[in-house]
N, C-alpha and C positions, 0 to 999 in steps of 0.2 A: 504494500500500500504506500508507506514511505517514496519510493521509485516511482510511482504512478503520479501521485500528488506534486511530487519536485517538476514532473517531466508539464506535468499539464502549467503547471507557473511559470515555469522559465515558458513556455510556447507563448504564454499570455504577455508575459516582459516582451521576447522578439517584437511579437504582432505590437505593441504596443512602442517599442523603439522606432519600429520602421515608419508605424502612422506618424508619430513624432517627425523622425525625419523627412517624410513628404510635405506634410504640414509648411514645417519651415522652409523649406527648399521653395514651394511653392508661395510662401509668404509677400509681401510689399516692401519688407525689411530690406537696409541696409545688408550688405555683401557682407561685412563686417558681425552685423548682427546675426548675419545665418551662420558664419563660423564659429561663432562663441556659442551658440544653441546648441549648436551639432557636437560641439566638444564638450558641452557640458553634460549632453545627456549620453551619450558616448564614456566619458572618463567617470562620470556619476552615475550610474545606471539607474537606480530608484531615485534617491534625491533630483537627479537629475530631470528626470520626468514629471515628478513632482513638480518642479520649479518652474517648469515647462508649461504644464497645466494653468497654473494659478499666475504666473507673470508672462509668460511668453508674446511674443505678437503672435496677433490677431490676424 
């Protein structure tokens, strides 16, 4: 069970890195501002996302 329950969390983090990074890619934002997004959610992976969520551009 242990195994089952990691593997389906880490799938749900990907799918949710990669939404993240279209997101921003496809953002209004500064060049600048999509590298710092992408690195942060990238080198932070939870926090990063978090942050992402609640402060990110729009």
């Amino acid at each position: 069970m242990q195994i089952e329950v990691t593997g389906i969390l880490g799938l749900i983090h990907l799918i949710l890195t990669i939404y993240a990074i279209v997101r921003i890619v496809g953002s209004s934002a500064g060049t600048g501002s999509k590298v710092l997004w992408i690195a942060l959610v990238l080198l932070l992976p939870v926090v990063g996302l978090i942050l992402w969520f609640l402060f990110g551009p729009s």
